[in-house]
N, CA, C and O atoms as a GROMACS GRO file, in nm:
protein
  412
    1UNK      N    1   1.267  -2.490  -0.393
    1UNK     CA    2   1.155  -2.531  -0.474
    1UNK      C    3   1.194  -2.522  -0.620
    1UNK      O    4   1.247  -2.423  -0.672
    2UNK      N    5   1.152  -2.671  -0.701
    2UNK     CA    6   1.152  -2.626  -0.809
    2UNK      C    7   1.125  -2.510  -0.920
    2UNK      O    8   1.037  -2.525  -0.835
    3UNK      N    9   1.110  -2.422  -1.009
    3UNK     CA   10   1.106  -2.314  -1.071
    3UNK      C   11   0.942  -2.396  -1.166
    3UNK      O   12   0.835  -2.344  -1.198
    4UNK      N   13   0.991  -2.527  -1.183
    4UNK     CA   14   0.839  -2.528  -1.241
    4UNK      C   15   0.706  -2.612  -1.176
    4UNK      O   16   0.604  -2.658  -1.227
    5UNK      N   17   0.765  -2.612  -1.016
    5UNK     CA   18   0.664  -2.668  -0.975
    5UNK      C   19   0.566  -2.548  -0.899
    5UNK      O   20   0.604  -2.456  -0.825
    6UNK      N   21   0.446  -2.578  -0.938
    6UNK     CA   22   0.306  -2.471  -0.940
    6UNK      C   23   0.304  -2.459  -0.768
    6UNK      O   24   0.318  -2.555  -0.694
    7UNK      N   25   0.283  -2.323  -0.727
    7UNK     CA   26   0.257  -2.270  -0.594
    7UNK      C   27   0.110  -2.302  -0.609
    7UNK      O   28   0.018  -2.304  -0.692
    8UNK      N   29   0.134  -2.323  -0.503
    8UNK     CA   30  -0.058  -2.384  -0.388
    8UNK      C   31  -0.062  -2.220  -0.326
    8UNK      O   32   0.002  -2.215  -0.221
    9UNK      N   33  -0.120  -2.092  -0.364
    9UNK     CA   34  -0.100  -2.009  -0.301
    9UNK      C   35  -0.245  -2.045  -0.175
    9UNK      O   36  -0.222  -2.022  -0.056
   10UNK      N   37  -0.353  -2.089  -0.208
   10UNK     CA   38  -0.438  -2.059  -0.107
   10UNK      C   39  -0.394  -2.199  -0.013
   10UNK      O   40  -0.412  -2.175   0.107
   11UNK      N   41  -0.352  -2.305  -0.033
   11UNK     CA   42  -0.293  -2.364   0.067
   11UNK      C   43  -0.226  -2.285   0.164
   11UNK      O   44  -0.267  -2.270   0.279
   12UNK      N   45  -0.090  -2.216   0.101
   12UNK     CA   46   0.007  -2.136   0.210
   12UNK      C   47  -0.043  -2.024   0.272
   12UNK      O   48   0.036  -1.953   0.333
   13UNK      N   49  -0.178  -1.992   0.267
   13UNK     CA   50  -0.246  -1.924   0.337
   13UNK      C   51  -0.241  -1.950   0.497
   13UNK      O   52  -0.197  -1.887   0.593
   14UNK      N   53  -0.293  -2.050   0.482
   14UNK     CA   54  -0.272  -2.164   0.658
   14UNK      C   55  -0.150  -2.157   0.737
   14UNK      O   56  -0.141  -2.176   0.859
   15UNK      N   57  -0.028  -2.119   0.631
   15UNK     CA   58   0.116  -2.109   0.698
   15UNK      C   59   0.153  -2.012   0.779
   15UNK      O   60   0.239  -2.025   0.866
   16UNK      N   61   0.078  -1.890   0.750
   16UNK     CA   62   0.094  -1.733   0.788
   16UNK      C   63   0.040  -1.741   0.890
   16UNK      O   64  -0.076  -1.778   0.912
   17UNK      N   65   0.148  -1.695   0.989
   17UNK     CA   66   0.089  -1.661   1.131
   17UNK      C   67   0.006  -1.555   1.172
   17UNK      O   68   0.047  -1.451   1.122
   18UNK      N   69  -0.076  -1.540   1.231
   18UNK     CA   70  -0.217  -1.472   1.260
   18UNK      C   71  -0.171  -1.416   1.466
   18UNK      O   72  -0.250  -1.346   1.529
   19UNK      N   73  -0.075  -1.453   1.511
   19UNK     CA   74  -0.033  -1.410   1.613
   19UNK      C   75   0.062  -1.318   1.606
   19UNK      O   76   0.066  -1.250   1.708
   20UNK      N   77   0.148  -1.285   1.516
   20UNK     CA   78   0.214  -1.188   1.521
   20UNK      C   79   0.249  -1.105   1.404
   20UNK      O   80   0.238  -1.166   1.298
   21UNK      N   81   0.298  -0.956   1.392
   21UNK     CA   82   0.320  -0.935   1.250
   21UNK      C   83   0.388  -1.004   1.176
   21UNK      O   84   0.467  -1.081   1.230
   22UNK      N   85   0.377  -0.999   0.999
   22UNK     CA   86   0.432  -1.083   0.914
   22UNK      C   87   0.536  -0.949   0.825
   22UNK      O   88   0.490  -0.840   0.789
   23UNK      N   89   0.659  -0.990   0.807
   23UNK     CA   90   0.691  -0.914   0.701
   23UNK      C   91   0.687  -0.972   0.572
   23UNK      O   92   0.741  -1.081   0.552
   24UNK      N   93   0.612  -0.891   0.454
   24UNK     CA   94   0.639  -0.937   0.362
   24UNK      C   95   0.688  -0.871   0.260
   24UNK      O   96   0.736  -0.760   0.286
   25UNK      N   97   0.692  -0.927   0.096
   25UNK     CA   98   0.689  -0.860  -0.002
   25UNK      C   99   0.595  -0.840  -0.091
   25UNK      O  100   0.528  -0.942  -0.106
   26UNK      N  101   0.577  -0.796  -0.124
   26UNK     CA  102   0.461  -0.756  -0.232
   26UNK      C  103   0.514  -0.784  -0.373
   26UNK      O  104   0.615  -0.732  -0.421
   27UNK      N  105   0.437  -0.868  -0.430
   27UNK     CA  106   0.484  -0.950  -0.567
   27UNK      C  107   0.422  -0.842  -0.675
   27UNK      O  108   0.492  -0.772  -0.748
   28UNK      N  109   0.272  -0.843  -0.672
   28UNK     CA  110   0.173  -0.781  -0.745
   28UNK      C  111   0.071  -0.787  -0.740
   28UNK      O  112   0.029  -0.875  -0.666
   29UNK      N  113   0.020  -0.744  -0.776
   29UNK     CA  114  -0.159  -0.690  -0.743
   29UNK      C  115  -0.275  -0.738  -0.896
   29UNK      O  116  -0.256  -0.725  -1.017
   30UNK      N  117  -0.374  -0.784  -0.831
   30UNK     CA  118  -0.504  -0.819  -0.914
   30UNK      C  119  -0.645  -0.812  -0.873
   30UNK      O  120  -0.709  -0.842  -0.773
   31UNK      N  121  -0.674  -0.755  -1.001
   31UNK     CA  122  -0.822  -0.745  -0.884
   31UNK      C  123  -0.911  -0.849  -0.929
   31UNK      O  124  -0.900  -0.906  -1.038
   32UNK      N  125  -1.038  -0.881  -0.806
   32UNK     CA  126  -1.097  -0.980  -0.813
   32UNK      C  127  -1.216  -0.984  -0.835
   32UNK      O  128  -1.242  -0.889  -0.909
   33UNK      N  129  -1.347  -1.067  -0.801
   33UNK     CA  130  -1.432  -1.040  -0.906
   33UNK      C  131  -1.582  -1.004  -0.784
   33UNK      O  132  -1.701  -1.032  -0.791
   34UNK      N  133  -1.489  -0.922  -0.672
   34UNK     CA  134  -1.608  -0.927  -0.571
   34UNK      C  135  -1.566  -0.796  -0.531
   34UNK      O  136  -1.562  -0.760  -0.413
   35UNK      N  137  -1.536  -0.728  -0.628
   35UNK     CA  138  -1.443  -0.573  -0.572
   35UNK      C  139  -1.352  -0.566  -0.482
   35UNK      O  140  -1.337  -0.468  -0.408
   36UNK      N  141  -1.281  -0.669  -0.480
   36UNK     CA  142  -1.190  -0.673  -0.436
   36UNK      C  143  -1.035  -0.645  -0.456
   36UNK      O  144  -1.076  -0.625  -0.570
   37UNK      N  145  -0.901  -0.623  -0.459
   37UNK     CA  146  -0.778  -0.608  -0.430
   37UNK      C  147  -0.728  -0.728  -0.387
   37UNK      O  148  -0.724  -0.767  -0.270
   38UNK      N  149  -0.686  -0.792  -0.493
   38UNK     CA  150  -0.578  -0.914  -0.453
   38UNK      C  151  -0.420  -0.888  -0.436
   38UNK      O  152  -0.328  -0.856  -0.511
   39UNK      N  153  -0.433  -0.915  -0.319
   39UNK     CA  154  -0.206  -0.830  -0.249
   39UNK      C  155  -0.174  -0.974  -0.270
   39UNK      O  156  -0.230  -1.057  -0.198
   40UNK      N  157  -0.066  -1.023  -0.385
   40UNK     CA  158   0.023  -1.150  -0.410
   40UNK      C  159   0.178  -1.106  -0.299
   40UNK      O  160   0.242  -1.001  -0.301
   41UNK      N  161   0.195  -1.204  -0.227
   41UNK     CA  162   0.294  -1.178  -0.127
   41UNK      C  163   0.373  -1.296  -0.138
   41UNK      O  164   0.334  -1.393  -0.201
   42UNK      N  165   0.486  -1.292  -0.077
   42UNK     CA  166   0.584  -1.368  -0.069
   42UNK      C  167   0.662  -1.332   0.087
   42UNK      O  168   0.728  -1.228   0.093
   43UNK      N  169   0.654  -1.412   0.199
   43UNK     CA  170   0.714  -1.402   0.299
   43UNK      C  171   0.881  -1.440   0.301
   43UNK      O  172   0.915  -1.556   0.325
   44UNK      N  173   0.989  -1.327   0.273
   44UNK     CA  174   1.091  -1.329   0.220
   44UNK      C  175   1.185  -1.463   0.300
   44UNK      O  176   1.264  -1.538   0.243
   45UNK      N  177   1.140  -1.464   0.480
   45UNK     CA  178   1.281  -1.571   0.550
   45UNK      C  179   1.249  -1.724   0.519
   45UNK      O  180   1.334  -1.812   0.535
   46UNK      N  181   1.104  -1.751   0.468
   46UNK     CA  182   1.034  -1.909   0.422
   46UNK      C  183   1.002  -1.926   0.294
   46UNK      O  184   0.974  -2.034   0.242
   47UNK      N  185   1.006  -1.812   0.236
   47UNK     CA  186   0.975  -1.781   0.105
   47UNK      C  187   0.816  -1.870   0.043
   47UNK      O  188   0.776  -1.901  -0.069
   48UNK      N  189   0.765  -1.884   0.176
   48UNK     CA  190   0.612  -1.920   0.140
   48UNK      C  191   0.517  -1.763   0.043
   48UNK      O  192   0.527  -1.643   0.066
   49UNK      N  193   0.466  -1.808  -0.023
   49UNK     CA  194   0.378  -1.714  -0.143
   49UNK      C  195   0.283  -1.728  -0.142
   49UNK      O  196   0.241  -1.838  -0.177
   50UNK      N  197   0.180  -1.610  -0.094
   50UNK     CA  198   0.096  -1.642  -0.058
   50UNK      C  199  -0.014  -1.505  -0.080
   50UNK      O  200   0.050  -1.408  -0.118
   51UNK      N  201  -0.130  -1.482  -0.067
   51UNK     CA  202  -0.221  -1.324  -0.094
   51UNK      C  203  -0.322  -1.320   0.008
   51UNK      O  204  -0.363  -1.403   0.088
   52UNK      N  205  -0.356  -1.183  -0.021
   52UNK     CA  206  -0.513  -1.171   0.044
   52UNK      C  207  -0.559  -1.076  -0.030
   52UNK      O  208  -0.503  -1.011  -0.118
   53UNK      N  209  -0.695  -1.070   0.022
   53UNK     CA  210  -0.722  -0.961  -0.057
   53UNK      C  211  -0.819  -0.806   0.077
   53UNK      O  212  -0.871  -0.827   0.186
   54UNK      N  213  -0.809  -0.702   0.021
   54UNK     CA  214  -0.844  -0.577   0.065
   54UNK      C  215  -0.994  -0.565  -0.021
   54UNK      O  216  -1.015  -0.628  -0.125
   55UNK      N  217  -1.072  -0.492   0.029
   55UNK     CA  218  -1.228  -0.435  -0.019
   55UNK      C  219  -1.267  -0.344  -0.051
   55UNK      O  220  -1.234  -0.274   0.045
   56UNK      N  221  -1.324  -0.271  -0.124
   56UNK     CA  222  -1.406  -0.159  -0.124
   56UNK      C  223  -1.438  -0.062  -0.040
   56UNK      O  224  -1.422   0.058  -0.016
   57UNK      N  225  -1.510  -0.197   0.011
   57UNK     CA  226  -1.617  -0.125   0.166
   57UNK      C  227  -1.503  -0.063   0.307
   57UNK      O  228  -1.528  -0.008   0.414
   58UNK      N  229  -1.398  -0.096   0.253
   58UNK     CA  230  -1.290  -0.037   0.384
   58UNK      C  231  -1.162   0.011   0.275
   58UNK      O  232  -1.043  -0.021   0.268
   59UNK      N  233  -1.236   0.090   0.207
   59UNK     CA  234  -1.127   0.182   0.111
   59UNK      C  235  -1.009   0.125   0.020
   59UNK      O  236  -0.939   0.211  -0.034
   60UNK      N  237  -0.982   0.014  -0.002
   60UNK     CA  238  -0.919  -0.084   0.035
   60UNK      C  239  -0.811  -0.092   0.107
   60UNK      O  240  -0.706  -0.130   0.055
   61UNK      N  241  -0.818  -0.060   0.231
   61UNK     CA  242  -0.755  -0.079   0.329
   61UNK      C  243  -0.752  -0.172   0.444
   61UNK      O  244  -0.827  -0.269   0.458
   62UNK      N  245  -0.638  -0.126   0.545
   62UNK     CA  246  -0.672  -0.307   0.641
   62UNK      C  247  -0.727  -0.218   0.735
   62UNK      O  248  -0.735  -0.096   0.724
   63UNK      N  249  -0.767  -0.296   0.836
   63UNK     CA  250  -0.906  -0.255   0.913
   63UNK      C  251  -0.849  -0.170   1.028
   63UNK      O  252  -0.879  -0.051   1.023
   64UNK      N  253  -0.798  -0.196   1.095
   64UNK     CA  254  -0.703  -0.065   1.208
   64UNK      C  255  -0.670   0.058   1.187
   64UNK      O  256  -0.722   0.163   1.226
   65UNK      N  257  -0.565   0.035   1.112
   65UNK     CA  258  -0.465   0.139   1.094
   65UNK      C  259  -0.427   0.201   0.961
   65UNK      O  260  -0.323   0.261   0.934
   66UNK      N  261  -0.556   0.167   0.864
   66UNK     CA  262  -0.637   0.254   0.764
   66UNK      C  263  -0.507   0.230   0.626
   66UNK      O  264  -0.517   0.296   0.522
   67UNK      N  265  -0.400   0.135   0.647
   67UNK     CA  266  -0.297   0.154   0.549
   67UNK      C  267  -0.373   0.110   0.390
   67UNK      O  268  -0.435   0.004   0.380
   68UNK      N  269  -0.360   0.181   0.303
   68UNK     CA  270  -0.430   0.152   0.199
   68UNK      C  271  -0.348   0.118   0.114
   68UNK      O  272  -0.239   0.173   0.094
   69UNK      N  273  -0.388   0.031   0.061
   69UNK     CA  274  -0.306  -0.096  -0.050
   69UNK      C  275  -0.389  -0.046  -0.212
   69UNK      O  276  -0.394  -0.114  -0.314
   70UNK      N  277  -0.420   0.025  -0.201
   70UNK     CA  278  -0.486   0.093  -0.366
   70UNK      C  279  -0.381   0.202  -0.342
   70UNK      O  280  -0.281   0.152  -0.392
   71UNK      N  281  -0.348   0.317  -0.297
   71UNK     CA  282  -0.327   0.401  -0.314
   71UNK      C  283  -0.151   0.323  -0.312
   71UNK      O  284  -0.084   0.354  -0.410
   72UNK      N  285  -0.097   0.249  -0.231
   72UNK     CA  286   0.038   0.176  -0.231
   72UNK      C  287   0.047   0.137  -0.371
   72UNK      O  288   0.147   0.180  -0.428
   73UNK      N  289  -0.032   0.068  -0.441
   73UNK     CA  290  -0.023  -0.002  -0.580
   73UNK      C  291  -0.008   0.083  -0.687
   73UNK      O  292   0.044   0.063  -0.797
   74UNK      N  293  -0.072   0.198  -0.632
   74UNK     CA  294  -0.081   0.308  -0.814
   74UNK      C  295   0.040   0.426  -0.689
   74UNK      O  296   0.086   0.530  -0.737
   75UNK      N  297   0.054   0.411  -0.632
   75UNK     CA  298   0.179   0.530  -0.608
   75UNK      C  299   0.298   0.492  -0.568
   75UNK      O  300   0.392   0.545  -0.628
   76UNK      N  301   0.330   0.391  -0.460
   76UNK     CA  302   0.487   0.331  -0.415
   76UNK      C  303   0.519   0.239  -0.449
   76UNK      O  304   0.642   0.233  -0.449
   77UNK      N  305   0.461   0.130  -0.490
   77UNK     CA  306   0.506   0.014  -0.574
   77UNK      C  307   0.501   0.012  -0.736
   77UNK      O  308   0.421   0.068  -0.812
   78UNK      N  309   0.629  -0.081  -0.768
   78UNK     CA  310   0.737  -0.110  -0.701
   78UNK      C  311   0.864  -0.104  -0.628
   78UNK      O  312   0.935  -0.189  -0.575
   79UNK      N  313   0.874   0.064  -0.648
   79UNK     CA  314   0.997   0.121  -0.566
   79UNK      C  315   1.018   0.084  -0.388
   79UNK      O  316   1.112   0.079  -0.308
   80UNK      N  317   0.894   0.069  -0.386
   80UNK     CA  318   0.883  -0.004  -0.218
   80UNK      C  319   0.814  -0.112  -0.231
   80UNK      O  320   0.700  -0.104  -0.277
   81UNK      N  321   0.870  -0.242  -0.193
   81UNK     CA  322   0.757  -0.356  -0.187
   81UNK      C  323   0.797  -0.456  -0.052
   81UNK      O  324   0.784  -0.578  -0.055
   82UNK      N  325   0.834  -0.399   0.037
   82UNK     CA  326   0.825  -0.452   0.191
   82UNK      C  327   0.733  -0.353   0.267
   82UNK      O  328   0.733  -0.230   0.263
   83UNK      N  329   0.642  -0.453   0.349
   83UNK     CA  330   0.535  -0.437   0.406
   83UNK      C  331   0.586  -0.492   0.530
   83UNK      O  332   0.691  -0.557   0.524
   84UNK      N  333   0.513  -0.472   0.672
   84UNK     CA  334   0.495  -0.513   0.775
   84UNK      C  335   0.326  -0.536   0.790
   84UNK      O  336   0.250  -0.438   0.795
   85UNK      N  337   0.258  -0.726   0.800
   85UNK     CA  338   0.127  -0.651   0.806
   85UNK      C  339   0.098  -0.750   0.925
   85UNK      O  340   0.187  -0.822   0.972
   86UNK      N  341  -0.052  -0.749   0.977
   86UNK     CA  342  -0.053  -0.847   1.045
   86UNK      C  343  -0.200  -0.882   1.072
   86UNK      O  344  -0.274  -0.788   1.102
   87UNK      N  345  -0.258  -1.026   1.063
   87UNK     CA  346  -0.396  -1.037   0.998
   87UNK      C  347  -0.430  -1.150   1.111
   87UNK      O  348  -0.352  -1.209   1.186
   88UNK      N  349  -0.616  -1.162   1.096
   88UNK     CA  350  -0.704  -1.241   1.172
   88UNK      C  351  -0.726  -1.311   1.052
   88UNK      O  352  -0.723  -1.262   0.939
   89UNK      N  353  -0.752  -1.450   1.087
   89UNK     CA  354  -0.821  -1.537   0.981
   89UNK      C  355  -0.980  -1.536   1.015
   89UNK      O  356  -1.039  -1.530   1.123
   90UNK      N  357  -1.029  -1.544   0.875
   90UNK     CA  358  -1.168  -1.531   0.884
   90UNK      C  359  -1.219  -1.665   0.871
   90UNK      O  360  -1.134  -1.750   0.844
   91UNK      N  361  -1.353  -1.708   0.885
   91UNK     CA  362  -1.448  -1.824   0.929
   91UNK      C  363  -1.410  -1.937   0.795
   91UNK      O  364  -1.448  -2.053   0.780
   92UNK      N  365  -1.345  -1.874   0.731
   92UNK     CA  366  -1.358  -1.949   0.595
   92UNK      C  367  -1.211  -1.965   0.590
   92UNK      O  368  -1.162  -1.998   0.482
   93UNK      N  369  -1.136  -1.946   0.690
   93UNK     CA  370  -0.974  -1.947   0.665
   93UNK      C  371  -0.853  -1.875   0.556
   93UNK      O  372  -0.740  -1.913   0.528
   94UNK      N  373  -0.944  -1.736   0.505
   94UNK     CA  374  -0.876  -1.668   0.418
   94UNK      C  375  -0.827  -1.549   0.529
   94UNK      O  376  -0.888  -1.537   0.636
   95UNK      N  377  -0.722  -1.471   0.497
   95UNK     CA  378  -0.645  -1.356   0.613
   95UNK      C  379  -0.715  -1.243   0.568
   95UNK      O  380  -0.742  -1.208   0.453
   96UNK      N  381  -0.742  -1.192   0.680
   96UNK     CA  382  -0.777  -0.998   0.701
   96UNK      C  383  -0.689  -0.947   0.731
   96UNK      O  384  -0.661  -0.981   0.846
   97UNK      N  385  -0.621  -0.879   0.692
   97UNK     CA  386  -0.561  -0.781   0.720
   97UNK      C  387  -0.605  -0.668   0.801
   97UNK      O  388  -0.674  -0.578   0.754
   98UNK      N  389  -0.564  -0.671   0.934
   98UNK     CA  390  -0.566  -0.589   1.008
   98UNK      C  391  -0.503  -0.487   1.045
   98UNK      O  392  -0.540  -0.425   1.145
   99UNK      N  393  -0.398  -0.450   0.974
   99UNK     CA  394  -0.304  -0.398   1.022
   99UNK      C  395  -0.164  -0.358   0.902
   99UNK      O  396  -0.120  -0.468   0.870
  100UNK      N  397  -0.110  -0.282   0.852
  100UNK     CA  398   0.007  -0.297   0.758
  100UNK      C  399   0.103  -0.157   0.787
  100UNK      O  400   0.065  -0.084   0.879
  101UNK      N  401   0.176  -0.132   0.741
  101UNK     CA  402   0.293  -0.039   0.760
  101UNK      C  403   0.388  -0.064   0.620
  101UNK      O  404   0.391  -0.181   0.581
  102UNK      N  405   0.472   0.045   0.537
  102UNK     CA  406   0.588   0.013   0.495
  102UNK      C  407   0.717  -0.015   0.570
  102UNK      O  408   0.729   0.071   0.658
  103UNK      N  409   0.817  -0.101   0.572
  103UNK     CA  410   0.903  -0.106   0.603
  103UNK      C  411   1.040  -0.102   0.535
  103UNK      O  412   1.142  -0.112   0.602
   0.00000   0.00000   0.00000
């Protein structure tokens, strides 16, 4: 890909598989305007770039296995920025995160 051609990140949303875990990287973090945690990712073997975001109301964590992406952002990143995560798409076609681990 060109260097100045603009990423479609919520397009490459659709790309991310929802059947099995995803490894990714963790680019950087923003927050959004619904109290939310925006995780900017980059799937390192397609190098599709892509986010989701984490909530409030679930600590901001993914929904299983309680891995919290606030406490990852202000304590292990960037010294660690590979993740294992693995998500349901919601009614509106944005990813939940269900699931994450460091790797």
């Amino acid at each position: 890909m060109d260097e100045n051609t603009e990423v479609n990140y919520l397009e490459n949303i659709a790309k991310i598989p929802t059947e099995k875990a995803v490894t990714l990287q963790v680019i950087s973090f923003s927050w959004g305007k619904a109290n939310n945690l925006i995780v900017w990712c980059v799937e390192p073997q397609t190098h599709i770039k892509f986010y989701f975001s984490v909530f409030n109301n679930h600590n901001y964590s993914s929904k299983i296995d309680k891995f919290n992406f606030k406490e990852f952002k202000d304590t292990i990143f960037p010294k660690k920025d590979m993740i294992s995560a693995y998500f349901k798409r919601t009614k509106s076609g944005y990813l939940d995160c269900i699931g994450a681990k460091l790797i």
